[in-house]
Phi, psi and omega in degrees: 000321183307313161313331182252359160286280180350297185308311183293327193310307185298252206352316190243014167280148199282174199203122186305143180236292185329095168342153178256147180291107233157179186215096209287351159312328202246316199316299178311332144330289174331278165346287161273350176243243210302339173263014189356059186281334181316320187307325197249322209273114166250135176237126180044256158241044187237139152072179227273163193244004190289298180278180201273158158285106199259040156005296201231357194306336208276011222245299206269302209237145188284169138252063149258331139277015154289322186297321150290341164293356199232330161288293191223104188277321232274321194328324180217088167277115208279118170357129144104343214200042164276161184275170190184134180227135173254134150254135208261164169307308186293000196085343171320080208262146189230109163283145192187169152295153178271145191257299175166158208221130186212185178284039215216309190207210195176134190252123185190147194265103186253170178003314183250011178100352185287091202289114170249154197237063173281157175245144214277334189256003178257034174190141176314288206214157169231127190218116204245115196232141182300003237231153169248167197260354158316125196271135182267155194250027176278112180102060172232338192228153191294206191262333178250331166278359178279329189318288196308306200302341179266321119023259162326304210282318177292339184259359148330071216250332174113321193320116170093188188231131207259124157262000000 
């Protein structure tokens, strides 16, 4: 019940409306080619399970908090999706999203999408960080192009289906 008080409260919160300034065409370029966010970033029914879904972020997130999220992803991390590395008995370690962590075992989503399941006394360690596994993105795109990506990213919306 509580979700669905939440939804409605996000439903009727004002929201930015105004396009971001940019060119969300070329942004999309951006995206799925130099900024290859598609491995972990899913739009519509294209790209990864690592990251969050941004379908629809643009519904959600202003862009000027995109924008920091895309400099310094650690800075605001979205429920769900903190890093977490288990060392294995053999010393082997598997980085990843946290899946869920309870007194028994520990869950997670490493690179390739791949769910590993540990029980807590069969591993050296668990080490759960506050940190995303998103690489920040500072210096990596010129200034018109963080422009267009956010552009793109702000007209996400949900609406159709991106292939």
């Amino acid at each position: 019940a509580i979700w669905r008080i939440l939804a409605y409260v996000r439903s009727i919160a004002r929201r930015e409306t105004t396009p971001a300034p940019g060119d969300a065409g070329a942004g999309k370029s951006v995206f799925w080619e130099k900024g290859r966010c598609g491995f972990c970033h899913r739009v519509g029914r294209k790209g990864g399970r690592l990251g969050p879904d941004l379908s629809r972020v643009g519904r959600s997130r202003s862009a000027a908090y995109l924008r920091e999220s895309i400099l310094s992803p650690d800075h605001d991390i979205t429920d769900g999706y903190s890093r977490i590395t288990v060392t294995r008995l053999s010393g082997d370690k598997v980085t990843g999203v946290e899946l869920g962590v309870d007194n028994f075992s520990a869950r997670l989503m490493d690179s390739a999408e791949n769910i590993h399941s540990f029980l807590k006394d069969e591993v050296l360690s668990i080490e759960r960080e506050h940190r995303s596994l998103m690489p920040a993105y500072q210096g990596v795109f010129t200034g018109a192009e963080l422009q267009d990506l956010l552009a793109y990213l702000v007209s996400r919306r949900g609406e159709g289906a991106e292939r």
